[in-house]
C-alpha positions, 0 to 999 in steps of 0.5 A: 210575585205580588197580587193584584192590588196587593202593595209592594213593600216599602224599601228599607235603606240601609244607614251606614254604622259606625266602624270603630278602631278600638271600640266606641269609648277610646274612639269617642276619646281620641276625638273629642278629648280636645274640646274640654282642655279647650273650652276650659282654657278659653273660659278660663282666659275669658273670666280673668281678662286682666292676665292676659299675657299671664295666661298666654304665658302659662298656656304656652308653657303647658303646651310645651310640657304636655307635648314633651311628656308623651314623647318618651313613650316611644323609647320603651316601644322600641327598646323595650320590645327586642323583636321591634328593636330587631327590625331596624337594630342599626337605626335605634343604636346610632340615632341616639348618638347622631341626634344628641350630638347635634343637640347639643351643637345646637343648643351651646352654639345657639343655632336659632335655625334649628327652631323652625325647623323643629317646629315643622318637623313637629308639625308635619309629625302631629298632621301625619299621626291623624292622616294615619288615624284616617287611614286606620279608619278606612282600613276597616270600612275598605273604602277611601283615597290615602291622597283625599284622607291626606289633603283632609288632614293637611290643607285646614292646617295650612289655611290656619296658619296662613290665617294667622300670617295675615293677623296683624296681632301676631308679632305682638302675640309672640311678644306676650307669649313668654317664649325665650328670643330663639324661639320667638324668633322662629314663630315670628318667621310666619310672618315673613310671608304676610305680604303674600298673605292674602293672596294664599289665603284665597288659594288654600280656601280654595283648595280647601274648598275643593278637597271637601267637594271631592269628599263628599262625593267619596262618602256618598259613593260609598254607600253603606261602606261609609263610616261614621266614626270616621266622619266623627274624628275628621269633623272634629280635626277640622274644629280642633284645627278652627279653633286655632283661629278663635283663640290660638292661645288655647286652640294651641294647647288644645291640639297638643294635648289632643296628639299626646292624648291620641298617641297614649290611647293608641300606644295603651290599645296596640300594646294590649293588642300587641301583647295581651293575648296569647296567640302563638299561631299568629306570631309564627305566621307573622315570623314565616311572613318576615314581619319581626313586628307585633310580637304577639304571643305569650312570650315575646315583647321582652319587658314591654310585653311583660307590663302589657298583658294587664290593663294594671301594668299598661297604666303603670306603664304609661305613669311611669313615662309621664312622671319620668318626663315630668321629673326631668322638665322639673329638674333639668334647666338651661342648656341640659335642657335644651339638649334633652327637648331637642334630643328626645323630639327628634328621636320621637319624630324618627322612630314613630315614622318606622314603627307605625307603618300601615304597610307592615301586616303586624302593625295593620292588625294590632291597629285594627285595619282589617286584613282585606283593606290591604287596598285602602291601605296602601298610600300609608 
């Protein structure tokens, strides 16, 4: 009860604060690790204007190795752990089989259809990973929509590459790309919709449009639930994705080096998550619910749990993949080659898509969504 003439007290508003997945550090790197490997390559292109199809050349084929380096991670995650090679036993031994066969189909027969369609399945895989990184996001807050988080994810890329389409410059940027003539040939299928071009350019905009009215009204719903660091990592994916249109040499390499970068924080986190601790108690509650993943617990993850326990061992963990990788991108050429990208790609592209599954209670926790947003995480 207030006195007369007395003056109520000012109402504080309370600042929404930010919810991290693994704290502000590996968040802030997951991402903005992508504006440096961009601002450096275009400044880099810009201070020697004379190679520019050099550089084009260079950037393209930097790309394409980085995006190969970080795929084999996912093999020891899978062979290396018996309890998450457990969970899909007849998946991990026969896809290996079926996907180096049609690899190497593919590469002596030359079937240049494989291309494109390896390069939407990539694609489709790296928009994927960051609608998950989303949804971690708004585990923790217990607020957001899996459709909202997905358009945010998706309708920028398309609107880049439907961009892109009506750029004029695009057969001759494919042309100075350096890429072999299969592989030329399947970018320059892009340009098979430019008729169309404008026309879907008004329409993605459009949805574009609408997707960020429809997330601004969810955010301010939200109140204090709403998450900061969340705002952080979708502002910075629409930029990453922008400055595909600024420069798309290095926008390119920007973008895969951002999913390789995200992908081994995220594997270095959820091991040391995963494996790190000792927590019997939480294995055996993770075993009676009939989740064989996560693996927690002193004893389990065979030779992956074993590197994991200590930040040493994850960093030799991780080298020894990358340089592994690196060897192999050295030494192997032609068709050997062609049949080890294609081989490796798909069976990244297929196992990542069963072993990061939100729905899984193991894989929720040792991403960090907490166990009360099993809501916000259901469109996973």
């Amino acid at each position: 009860m207030l006195r007369a003439g007395t003056v109520p007290p000012a109402r504080t508003a309370t600042l929404p604060r930010p919810c991290w997945i693994f704290g502000p550090v590996p968040d802030l790197a997951i991402a903005l690790a992508w504006v440096p490997v961009f601002l450096g390559w275009h400044l880099l292109t810009e201070l020697a204007p004379g190679s520019g199809g050099t550089r084009l050349q260079q950037g393209v084929a930097l790309a394409l190795l980085v995006s190969f380096l970080h795929q084999p991670l996912t093999f020891v995650l899978v062979y290396g752990d018996r309890r998450q090679f457990a969970l899909h036993r007849r998946l991990f031994v026969w896809a290996p089989v079926v996907a180096l066969a049609v690899s190497v189909l593919a590469a002596v027969r030359n079937w240049w259809i494989v291309v494109p369609f390896a390069a939407l399945w990539n694609l489709q895989h790296t928009l994927q990973q960051r609608y998950g990184v989303e949804r971690i996001y708004g585990g923790r807050s217990g607020y957001g929509s899996a459709r909202l988080d997905r358009a945010v994810s998706y309708v920028p890329m398309a609107v880049v590459l439907v961009a892109l389409a009506a750029t004029p410059s695009l057969p001759g940027l494919v042309r100075r790309s350096g890429l072999d003539p299969r592989n030329a040939q399947g970018v320059a299928l892009l340009g098979a919709i430019r008729p169309a071009a404008v026309g879907l350019l008004v329409v993605t905009c459009a949805a574009l449009a609408v997707v960020v009215v429809l997330w601004v009204r969810q955010e301010r719903r939200a109140g204090p639930r709403a998450n900061p660091a969340k705002w952080l990592y979708q502002a910075s994916s629409l930029a990453l994705v922008g400055s595909i249109l600024v420069d798309p040499v290095a926008g390119f390499i920007a973008y895969v080096t951002a999913h390789a970068l995200e992908y081994a924080v995220i594997v270095d986190r959820t091991a040391k998550r995963r494996y790190g601790a000792a927590n019997g108690a939480v294995a055996v509650a993770v075993a009676v619910a009939g989740d064989g993943g996560g693996g927690r617990g002193g004893g389990g993850g065979g030779l992956l749990g074993t590197l994991a326990r200590r930040r040493g061992g994850r960093v030799a963990f991780l080298a020894g993949i990358v340089l592994v990788a690196f060897a192999v991108d050295r030494l192997v050429h032609g068709v050997a080659f062609n049949v080890v990208v294609l081989t490796v790609g798909a069976l990244h592209f297929t196992y990542d898509a069963v072993i990061w599954k939100l729905r899984r209670p193991a894989v929720a926790r040792d991403l960090g969504a907490v166990p009360g947003a099993a809501a916000a995480l259901s469109g996973v």
